[in-house]
LONULUM-990907 format. One record per residue (C-alpha): residue in three letters; x, y, z. Coordinates in steps of 0.02 Angstrom, whole numbers, padded with zeros to 5 digits, always signed. Example, Ala and Ser with C-alpha at 12.3 -4.5 7.8 and 13.67 -1.06 7.14 Angstrom:
// residues 2
ALA+00615-00225+00390 SER+00684-00053+00357 
// end
This chain:
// residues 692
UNK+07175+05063+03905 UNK+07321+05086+04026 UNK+07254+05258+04077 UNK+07076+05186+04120 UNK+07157+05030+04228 UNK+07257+05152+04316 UNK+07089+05279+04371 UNK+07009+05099+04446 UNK+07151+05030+04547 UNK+07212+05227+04599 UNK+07088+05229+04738 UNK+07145+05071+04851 UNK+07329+05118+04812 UNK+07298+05260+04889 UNK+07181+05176+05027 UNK+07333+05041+05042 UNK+07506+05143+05021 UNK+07504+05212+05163 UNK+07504+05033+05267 UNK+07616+04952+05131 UNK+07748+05091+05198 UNK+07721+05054+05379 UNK+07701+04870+05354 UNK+07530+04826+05414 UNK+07464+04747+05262 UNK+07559+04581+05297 UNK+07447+04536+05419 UNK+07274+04442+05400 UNK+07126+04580+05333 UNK+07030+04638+05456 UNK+06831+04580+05404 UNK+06665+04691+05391 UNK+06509+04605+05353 UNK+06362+04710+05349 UNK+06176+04618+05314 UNK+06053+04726+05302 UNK+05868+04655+05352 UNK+05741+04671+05205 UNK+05843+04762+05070 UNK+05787+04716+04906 UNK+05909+04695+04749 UNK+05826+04849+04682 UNK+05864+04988+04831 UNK+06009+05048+04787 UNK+06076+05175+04675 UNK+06224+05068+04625 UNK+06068+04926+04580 UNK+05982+05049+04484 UNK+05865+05147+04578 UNK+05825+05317+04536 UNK+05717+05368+04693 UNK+05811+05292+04849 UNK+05971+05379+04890 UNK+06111+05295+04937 UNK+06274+05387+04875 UNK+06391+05309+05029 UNK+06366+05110+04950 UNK+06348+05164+04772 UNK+06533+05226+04812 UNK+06580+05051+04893 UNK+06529+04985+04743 UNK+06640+05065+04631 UNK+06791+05040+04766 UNK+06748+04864+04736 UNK+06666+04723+04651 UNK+06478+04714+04644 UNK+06354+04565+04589 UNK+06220+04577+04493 UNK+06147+04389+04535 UNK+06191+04370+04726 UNK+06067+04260+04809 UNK+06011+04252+05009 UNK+06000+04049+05058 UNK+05807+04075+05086 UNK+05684+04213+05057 UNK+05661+04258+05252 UNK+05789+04301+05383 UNK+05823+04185+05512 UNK+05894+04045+05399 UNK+06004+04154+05285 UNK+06070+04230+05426 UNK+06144+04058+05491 UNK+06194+04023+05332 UNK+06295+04184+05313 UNK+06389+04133+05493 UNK+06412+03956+05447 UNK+06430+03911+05267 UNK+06289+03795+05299 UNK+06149+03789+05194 UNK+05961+03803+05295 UNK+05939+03600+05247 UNK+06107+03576+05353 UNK+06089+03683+05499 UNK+05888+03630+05520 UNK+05849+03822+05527 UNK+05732+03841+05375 UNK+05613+03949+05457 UNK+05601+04133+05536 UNK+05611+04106+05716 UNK+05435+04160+05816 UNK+05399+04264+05982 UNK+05511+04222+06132 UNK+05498+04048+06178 UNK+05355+04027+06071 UNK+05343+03865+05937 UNK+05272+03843+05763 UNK+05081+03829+05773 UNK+05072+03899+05970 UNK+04938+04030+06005 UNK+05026+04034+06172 UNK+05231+04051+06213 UNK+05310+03910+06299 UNK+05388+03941+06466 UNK+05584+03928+06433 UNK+05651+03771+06532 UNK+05735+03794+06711 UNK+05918+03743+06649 UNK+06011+03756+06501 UNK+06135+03590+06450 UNK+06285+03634+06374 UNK+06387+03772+06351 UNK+06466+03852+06189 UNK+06523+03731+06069 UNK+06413+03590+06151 UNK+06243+03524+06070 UNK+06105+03566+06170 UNK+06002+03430+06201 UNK+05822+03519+06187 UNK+05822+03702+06118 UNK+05645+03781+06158 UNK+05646+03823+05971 UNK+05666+03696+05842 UNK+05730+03824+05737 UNK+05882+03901+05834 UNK+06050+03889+05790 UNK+06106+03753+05875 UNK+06271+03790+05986 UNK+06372+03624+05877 UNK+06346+03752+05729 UNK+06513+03822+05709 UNK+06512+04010+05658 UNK+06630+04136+05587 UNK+06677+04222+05723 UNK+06705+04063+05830 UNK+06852+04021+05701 UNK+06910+04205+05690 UNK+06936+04213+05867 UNK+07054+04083+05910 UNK+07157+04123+05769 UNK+07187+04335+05839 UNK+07034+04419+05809 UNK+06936+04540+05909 UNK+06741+04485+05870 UNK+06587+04594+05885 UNK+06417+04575+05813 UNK+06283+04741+05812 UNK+06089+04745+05773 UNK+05996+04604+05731 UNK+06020+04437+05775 UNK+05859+04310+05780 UNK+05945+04163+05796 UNK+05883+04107+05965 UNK+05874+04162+06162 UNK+05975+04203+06303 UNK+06102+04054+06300 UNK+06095+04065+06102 UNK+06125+04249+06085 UNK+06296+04304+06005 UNK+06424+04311+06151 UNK+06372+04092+06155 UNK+06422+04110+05959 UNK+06579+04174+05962 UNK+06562+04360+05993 UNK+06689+04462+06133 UNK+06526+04605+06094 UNK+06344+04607+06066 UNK+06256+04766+06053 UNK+06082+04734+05988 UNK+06082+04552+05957 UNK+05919+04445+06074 UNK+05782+04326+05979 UNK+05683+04485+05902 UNK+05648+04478+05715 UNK+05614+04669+05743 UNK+05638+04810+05837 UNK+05497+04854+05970 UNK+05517+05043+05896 UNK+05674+05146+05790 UNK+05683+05270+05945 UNK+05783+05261+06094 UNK+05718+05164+06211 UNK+05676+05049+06070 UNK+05511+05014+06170 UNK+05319+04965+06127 UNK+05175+04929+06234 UNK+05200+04744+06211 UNK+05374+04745+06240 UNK+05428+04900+06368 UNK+05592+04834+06417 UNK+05658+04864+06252 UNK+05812+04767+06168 UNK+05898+04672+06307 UNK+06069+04691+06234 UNK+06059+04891+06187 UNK+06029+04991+06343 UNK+05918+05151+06309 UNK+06059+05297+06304 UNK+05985+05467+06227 UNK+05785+05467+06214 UNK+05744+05499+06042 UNK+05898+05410+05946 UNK+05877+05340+05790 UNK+05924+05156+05800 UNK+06035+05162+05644 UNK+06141+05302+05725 UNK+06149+05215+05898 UNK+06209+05043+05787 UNK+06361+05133+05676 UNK+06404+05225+05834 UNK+06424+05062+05941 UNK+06520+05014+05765 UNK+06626+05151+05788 UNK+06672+05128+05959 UNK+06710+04949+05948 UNK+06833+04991+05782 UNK+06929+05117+05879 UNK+06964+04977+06024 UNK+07021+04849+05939 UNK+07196+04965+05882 UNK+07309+04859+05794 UNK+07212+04678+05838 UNK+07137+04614+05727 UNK+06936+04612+05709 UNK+06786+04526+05629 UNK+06620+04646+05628 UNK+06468+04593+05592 UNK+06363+04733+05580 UNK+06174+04699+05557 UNK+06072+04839+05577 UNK+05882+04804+05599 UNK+05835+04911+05479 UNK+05736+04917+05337 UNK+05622+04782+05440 UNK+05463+04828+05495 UNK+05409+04948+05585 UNK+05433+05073+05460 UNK+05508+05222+05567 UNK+05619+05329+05477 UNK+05702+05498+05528 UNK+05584+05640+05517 UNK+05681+05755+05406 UNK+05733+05625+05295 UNK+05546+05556+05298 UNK+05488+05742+05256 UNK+05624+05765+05113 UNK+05584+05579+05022 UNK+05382+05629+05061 UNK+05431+05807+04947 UNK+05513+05691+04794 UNK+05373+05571+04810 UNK+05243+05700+04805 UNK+05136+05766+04931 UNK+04995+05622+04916 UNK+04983+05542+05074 UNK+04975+05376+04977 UNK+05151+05404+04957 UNK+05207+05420+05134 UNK+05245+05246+05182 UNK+05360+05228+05016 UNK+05450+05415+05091 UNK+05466+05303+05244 UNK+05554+05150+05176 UNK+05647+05280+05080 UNK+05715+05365+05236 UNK+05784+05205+05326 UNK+05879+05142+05177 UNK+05929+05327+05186 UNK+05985+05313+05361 UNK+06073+05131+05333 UNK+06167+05194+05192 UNK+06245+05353+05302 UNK+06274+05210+05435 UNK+06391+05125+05332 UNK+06460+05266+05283 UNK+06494+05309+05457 UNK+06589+05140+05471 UNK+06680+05163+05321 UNK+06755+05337+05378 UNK+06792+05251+05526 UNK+06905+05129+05458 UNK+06993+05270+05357 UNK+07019+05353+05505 UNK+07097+05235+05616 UNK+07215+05165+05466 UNK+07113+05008+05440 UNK+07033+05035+05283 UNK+07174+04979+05170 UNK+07199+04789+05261 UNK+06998+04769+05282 UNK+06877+04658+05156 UNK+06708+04728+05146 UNK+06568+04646+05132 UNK+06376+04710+05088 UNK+06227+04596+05070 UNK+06052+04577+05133 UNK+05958+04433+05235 UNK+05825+04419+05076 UNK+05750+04496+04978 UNK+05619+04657+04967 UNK+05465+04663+05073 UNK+05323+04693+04925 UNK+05211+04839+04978 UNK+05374+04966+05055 UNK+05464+04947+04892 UNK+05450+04864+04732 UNK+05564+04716+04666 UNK+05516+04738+04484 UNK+05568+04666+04368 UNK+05596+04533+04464 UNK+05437+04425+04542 UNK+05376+04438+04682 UNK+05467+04491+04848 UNK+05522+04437+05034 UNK+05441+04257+05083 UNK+05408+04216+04906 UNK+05535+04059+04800 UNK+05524+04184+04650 UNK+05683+04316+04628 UNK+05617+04440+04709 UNK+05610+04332+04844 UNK+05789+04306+04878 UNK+05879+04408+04757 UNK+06005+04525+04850 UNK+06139+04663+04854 UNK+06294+04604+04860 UNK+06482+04721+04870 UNK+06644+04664+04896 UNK+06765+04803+04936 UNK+06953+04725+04958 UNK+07080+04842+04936 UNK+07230+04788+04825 UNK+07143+04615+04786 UNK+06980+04692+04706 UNK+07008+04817+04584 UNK+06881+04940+04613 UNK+06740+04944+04500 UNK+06709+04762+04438 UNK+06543+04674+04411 UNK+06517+04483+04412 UNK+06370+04418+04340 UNK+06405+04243+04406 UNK+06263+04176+04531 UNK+06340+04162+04703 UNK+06245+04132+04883 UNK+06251+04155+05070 UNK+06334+04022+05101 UNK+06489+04075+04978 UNK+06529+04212+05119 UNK+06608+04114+05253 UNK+06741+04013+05175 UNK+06770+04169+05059 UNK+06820+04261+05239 UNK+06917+04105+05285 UNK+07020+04116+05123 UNK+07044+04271+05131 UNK+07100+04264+05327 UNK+07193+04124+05315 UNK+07099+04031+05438 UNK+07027+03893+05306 UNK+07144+03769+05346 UNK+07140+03755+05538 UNK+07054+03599+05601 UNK+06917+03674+05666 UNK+06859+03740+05478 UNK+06908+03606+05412 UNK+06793+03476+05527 UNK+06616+03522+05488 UNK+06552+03499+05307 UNK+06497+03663+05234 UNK+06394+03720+05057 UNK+06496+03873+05017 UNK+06627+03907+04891 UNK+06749+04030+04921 UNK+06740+04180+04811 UNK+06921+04239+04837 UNK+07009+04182+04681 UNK+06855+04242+04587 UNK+06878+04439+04664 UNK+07048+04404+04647 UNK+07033+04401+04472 UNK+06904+04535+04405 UNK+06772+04398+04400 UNK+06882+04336+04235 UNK+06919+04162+04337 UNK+06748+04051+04323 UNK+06687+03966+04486 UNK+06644+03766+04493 UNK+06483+03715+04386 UNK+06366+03690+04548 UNK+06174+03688+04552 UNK+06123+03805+04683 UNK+05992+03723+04826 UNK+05853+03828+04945 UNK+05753+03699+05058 UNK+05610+03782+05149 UNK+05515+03665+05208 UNK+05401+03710+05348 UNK+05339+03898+05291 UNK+05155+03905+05217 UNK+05120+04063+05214 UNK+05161+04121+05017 UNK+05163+03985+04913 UNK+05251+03856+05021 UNK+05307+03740+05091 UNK+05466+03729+04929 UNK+05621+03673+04881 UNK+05709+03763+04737 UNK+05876+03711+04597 UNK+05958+03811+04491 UNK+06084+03773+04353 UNK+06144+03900+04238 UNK+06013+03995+04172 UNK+05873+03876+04225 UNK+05773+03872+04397 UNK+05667+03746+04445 UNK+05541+03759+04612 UNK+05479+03608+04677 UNK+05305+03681+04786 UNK+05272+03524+04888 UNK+05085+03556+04882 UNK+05022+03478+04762 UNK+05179+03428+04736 UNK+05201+03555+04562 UNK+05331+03600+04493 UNK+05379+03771+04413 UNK+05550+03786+04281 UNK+05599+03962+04203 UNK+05726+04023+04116 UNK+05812+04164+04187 UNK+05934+04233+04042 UNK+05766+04246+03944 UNK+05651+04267+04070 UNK+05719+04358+04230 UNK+05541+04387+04268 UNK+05489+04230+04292 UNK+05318+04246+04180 UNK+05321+04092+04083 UNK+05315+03944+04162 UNK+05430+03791+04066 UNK+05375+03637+04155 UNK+05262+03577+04047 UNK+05358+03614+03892 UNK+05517+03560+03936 UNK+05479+03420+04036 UNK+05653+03309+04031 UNK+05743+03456+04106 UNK+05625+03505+04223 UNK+05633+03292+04289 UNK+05803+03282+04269 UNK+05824+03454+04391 UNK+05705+03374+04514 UNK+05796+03219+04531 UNK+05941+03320+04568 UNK+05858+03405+04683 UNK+05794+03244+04761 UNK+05981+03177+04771 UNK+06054+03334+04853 UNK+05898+03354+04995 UNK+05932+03173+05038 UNK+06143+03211+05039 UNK+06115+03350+05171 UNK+05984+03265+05273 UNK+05860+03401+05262 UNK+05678+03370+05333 UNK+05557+03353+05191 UNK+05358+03410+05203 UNK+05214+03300+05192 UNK+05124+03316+05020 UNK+04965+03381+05006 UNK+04892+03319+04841 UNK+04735+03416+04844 UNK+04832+03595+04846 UNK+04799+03704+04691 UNK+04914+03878+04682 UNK+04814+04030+04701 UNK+04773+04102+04538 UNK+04854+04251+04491 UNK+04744+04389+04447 UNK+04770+04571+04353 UNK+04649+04691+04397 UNK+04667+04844+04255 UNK+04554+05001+04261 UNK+04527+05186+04321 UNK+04523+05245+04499 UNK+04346+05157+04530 UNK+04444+05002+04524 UNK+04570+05050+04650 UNK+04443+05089+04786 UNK+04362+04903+04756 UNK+04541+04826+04734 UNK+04601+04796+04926 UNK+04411+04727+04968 UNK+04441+04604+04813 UNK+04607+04545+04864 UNK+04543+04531+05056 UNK+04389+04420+04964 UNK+04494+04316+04858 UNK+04637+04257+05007 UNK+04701+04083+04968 UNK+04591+04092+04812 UNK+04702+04215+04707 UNK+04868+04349+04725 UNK+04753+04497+04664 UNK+04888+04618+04578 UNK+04867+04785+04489 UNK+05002+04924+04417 UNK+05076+05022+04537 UNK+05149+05202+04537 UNK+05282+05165+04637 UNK+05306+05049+04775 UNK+05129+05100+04850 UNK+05015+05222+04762 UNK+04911+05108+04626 UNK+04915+05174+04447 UNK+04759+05248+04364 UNK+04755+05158+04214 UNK+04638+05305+04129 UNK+04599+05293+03946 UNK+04626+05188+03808 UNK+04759+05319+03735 UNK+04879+05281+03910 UNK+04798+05111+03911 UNK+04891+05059+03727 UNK+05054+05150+03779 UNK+05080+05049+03951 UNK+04999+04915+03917 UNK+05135+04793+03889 UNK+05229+04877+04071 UNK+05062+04829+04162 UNK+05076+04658+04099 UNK+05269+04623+04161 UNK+05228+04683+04316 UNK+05259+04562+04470 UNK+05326+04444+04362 UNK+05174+04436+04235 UNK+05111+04247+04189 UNK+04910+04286+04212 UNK+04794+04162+04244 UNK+04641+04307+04244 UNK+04652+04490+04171 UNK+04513+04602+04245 UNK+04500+04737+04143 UNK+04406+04912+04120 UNK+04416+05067+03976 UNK+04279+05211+03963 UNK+04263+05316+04117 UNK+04417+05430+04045 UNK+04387+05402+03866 UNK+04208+05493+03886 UNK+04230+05681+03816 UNK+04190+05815+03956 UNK+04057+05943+03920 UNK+04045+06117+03986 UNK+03907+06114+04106 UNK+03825+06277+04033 UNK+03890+06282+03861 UNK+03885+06096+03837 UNK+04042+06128+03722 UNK+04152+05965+03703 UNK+04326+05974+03772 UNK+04410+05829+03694 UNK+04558+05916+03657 UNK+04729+05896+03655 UNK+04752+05945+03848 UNK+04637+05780+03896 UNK+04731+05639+03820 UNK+04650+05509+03888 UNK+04495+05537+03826 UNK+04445+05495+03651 UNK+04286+05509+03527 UNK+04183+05343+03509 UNK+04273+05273+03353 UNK+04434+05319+03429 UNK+04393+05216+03587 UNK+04335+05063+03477 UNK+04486+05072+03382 UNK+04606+05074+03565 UNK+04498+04966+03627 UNK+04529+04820+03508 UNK+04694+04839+03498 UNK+04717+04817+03703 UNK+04603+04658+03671 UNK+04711+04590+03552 UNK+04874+04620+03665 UNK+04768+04532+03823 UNK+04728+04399+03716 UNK+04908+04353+03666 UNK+04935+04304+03844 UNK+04830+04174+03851 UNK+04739+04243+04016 UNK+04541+04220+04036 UNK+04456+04396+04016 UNK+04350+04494+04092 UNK+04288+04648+04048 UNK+04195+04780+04164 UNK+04078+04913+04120 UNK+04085+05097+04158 UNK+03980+05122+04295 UNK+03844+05271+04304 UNK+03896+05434+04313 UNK+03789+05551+04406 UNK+03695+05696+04399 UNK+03817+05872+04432 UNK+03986+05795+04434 UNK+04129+05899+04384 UNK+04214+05888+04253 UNK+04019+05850+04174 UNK+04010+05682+04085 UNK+03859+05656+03984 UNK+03760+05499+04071 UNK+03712+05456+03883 UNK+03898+05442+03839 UNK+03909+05299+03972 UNK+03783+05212+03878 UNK+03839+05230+03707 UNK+04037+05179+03766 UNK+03977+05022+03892 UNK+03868+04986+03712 UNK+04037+04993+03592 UNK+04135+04874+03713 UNK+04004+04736+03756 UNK+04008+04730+03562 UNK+04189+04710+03556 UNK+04216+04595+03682 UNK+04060+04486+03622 UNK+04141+04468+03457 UNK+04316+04376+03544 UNK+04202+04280+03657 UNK+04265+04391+03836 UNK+04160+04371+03990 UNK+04063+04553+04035 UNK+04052+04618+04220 UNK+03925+04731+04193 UNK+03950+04849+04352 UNK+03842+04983+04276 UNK+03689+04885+04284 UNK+03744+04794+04469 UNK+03765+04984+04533 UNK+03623+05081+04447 UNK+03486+05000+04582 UNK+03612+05061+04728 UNK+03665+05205+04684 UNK+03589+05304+04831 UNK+03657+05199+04950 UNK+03835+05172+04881 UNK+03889+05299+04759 UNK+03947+05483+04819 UNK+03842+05626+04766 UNK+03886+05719+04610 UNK+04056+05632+04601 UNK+04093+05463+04506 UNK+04173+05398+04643 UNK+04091+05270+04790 UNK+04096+05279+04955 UNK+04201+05145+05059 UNK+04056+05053+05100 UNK+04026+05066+04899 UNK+04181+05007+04855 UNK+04157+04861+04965 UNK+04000+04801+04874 UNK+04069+04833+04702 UNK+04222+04727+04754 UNK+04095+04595+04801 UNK+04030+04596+04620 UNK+04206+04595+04546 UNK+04250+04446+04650 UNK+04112+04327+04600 UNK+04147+04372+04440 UNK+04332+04305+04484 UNK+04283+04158+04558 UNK+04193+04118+04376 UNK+04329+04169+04248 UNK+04478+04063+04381 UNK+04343+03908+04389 UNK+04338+03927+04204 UNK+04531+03932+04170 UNK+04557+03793+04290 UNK+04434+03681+04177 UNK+04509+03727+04041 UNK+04331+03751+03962 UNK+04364+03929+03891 UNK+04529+04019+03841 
// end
């Protein structure tokens, strides 16, 4: 036992001794806060990723304390990021919404011409910001009370918090490299230029044509470390990456496109790959720094992200959903604390924590919490120092943690969310419904509580209810008429994933169309029965599970392949997907009986025709006799039948490729049309309540 404690705290004694000796470590920490844009709690090695590479934080992590249920204050940037700099949760500051073009208001086709004169200075409330989301200047930020207390203050990358008189040098900051009202960089390349936006970042100057922005950020990083000497600093380093556009390195992109495998489908994911690639080295670039100049040992750490994954680049699972979305996916983020001779390296805390915990964590840990200014605006946070301080052993105060987002209706919104302990409640204001889970035994968010357990999901909202109206946060109007989108499974072989993008494009406001997924962008074939029973119950827990409709299709793989000449039978043991008749019946019912535990509406499609010459040769009777076996099956437990092989056997010249079982876009498209008036049916259906 006393051999093990001495391998965790051996690295920051050796980080720290050397100060200790020369007495720097008396003085206030030096503070490095790095959020990332768009990381998702699953991107890191250290958060248990086995395709992104990131070997520079996975070694913060052990040098320090990591948490496992870190939260961002709302599931898009602009709001989290003033909560990060002010303690203040979105409700407070009024910034519960990502901020739009340059000058350019919620609901404007056009931008607004930014007014002649600005009123006020730093520190003053401006009487009429152009955006109603900005960070107003009465907002007091960290570095604003790190600077009058010693310390040098810089902030790098991405800032989005407002124009011109509201960038970061108006906040606080002696430095801003990077930091204007984009929510994105123009392009990753030096001059960070597009068509629509030539001049580039205002606050980074184009310096080497070319330059990745990541490299041009922990260089400016760099620079800005080795000036401040022996005063001490607060960085905020917020690199624009991993937001769209997805640029990434070329070698890296080349190396992550080799592990992926050399489908193109898997380029964007070899992308996405290659910028948390090239954020990771960033840090690590920062990190060296700090060894190197003798600041390491008296500087806190800390690693987070401004929400959470951006479905489609990578994949939140298990956790619902991603970026935009009130489910964990949503804003569920990274969070390391590296604090050398107050952390011991290599802790986990399992306790929920939030953006707004970050500031008067820094303060406490800076000794800047109890100067007047801190002390004279009301803040959310609770500091996490005694909590590192401790190994995580010493408990934080029972809270119920509060996201207000009340203006964004793209996914699911406008909402308001509560959670206490293991149970989360979202309130979605159209409607109004109300959603309750419970994480310990649910993490996925899949079954919904609210109707079950309807004291605690009242008594949460009421809370809820007491602590909007304690902040003075804006609430929505109601729309009573809303119904959610239904969520919708589509299962089945590669036919279905040519038809599945026109269905979801169909079904818009109508239904979040889902299917399994490879990785975070190639679709899975779901095959034959044989892989259909083994993954199965993975398909289902995908993005979150809870179905309200299962589309669902077995047979095209199952159907033995004949020798064109020989007509010999392959069905052997190097096809496992496919399976005799009796064997398919057999799979077949037992996938039914797994669907129908979840309480989804069904639908089942038929194979559709195979034709003349295709390779590997299917017999066309086969189709018949296997379509035959399942509209028997699924008659006998009542399931609704697409029947796509009769809807595409009177177009099959026009839609279907020659000699290959595979349509043509414009195929696809009207298959997809089928499938989704088939959709509409089975959702009307569960709405009603008519049919199972």
């Amino acid at each position: 036992m006393v051999m093990r404690r001495l391998r965790q705290i051996l690295p920051a004694l050796t980080i720290l001794l050397p100060q200790v000796a020369s007495g720097q470590a008396t003085r206030p920490p030096n503070v490095v806060l790095i959020v990332v844009d768009d990381l998702g709690d699953r991107d890191l090695g250290c958060r248990g990723s086995t395709f992104y590479e990131t070997p520079r934080l996975d070694a913060l992590a052990k040098q320090g304390m990591q948490f496992t249920q870190a939260y961002a204050a709302a599931a898009v940037c602009s709001p989290t990021r003033a909560a990060i700099l002010t303690g203040r949760s979105p409700a407070r500051t009024g910034v519960t919404d990502w901020i739009r073009a340059r000058f350019q208001r919620p609901g404007s086709k056009t931008p607004q011409q930014p007014p002649t004169a600005y009123v006020g200075g730093p520190g003053q409330r401006l009487s009429c910001p152009p955006n109603p989301f900005w960070l107003e200047h009465a907002e007091v930020t960290t570095a604003e009370l790190l600077r009058p207390a010693g310390f040098r203050t810089c902030h790098i990358g991405k800032w989005h918090l407002g124009d011109d008189a509201w960038y970061p040098e108006h906040q606080g900051f002696d430095e801003n490299h990077g930091g204007c009202d984009f929510g994105q960089p123009p392009s990753y390349f030096d001059p960070f230029a597009n068509k629509r936006l030539p001049g580039g970042i205002p606050s980074l100057p184009p310096r080497r044509a070319g330059e990745y922005l990541a490299v041009r950020e922990a260089d400016e990083a760099v620079g800005f470390l080795r000036r401040c000497g022996a005063q001490p600093f607060f960085l905020h380093l917020a690199p624009y990456a991993v937001h769209t556009p997805l640029q990434g390195e070329k070698e890296l992109v080349e190396h992550f496109a080799r592990k992926a495998g050399t489908r193109k489908t898997g380029q964007r994911n070899a992308t996405y790959a290659a910028m948390v690639h090239s954020v990771d080295t960033a840090v690590g670039r920062v990190l060296d720094a700090l060894q190197a100049n003798g600041q390491a040992a008296n500087t806190l750490v800390v690693f987070t992200s401004d929400n959470g994954g951006l479905e489609g680049p990578t994949s939140n699972q298990p956790l619902r959903s991603g970026k935009g979305f009130p489910y964990e996916g949503g804003i569920r983020v990274p969070l390391i604390v590296r604090w050398p001779g107050v952390v011991a390296p290599g802790t986990v805390s399992h306790t929920p924590v939030t953006s707004v915990d970050l500031l008067p964590t820094i303060l406490e840990a800076t000794g800047v919490a109890d100067s007047p200014a801190a002390k004279r605006m009301a803040r959310d946070g609770t500091s996490l120092a005694a909590h590192l301080r401790s190994a995580a052993r010493e408990a934080l105060p029972e809270r119920d943690l509060v996201w207000h987002f009340p203006h964004y209706r793209g996914k699911r919104g406008p909402w308001s969310i509560v959670r206490r302990g293991r149970s989360k409640l979202i309130r979605n204001y159209e409607g109004p419904t109300l959603e309750l889970f419970d994480l310990e035994a649910d993490p996925g968010e899949a079954r919904d509580l609210a109707a079950t357990r309807a004291e605690l999901a009242k008594e949460l909202d009421s809370s809820l209810t007491r602590h909007l109206a304690a902040v003075g946060a804006k609430l929505p109007k109601i729309n009573p008429g809303y119904r959610p989108p239904a969520r919708v499974l589509l299962l089945g072989d590669s036919i279905s994933i040519g038809y599945t993008p026109f269905v979801r494009t169909m079904l818009q406001g109508v239904a979040e169309v889902h299917r399994p997924m490879r990785d975070a962008r190639r679709p899975e074939n779901c095959a034959g029965t044989t892989h259909g029973v083994a993954r199965l119950d993975a398909w289902l827990q995908a993005s979150g599970g809870h179905w309200d409709v299962i589309h669902f299709n077995f047979g095209l793989h199952d159907l033995k392949r004949v020798h064109p000449d020989t007509g010999a039978a392959s069905n052997d043991p190097a096809h496992p997907n496919q399976a005799p008749l009796q064997t398919y019946e057999r799979q077949l019912r037992k996938i039914v009986a797994r669907l129908r535990q979840t309480g989804a509406k069904l639908v089942f499609a038929t194979t559709t025709p195979v034709p003349r010459g295709v390779r590997p040769h299917r017999e066309q009777a086969d189709v018949e006799r296997y379509n035959a076996t399942a509209r028997r099956v699924m008659a006998e437990h009542g399931i609704a039948v697409s029947d796509l092989h009769a809807f595409a056997a009177t177009r099959l010249a026009q839609i279907q490729q020659k000699a290959n079982v595979h349509f043509t876009r414009e195929g696809s498209r009207v298959l997809a049309g089928e499938v989704a008036r088939q959709l509409r049916k089975a959702i009307a259906a569960r709405r009603s309540r008519t049919v199972r």
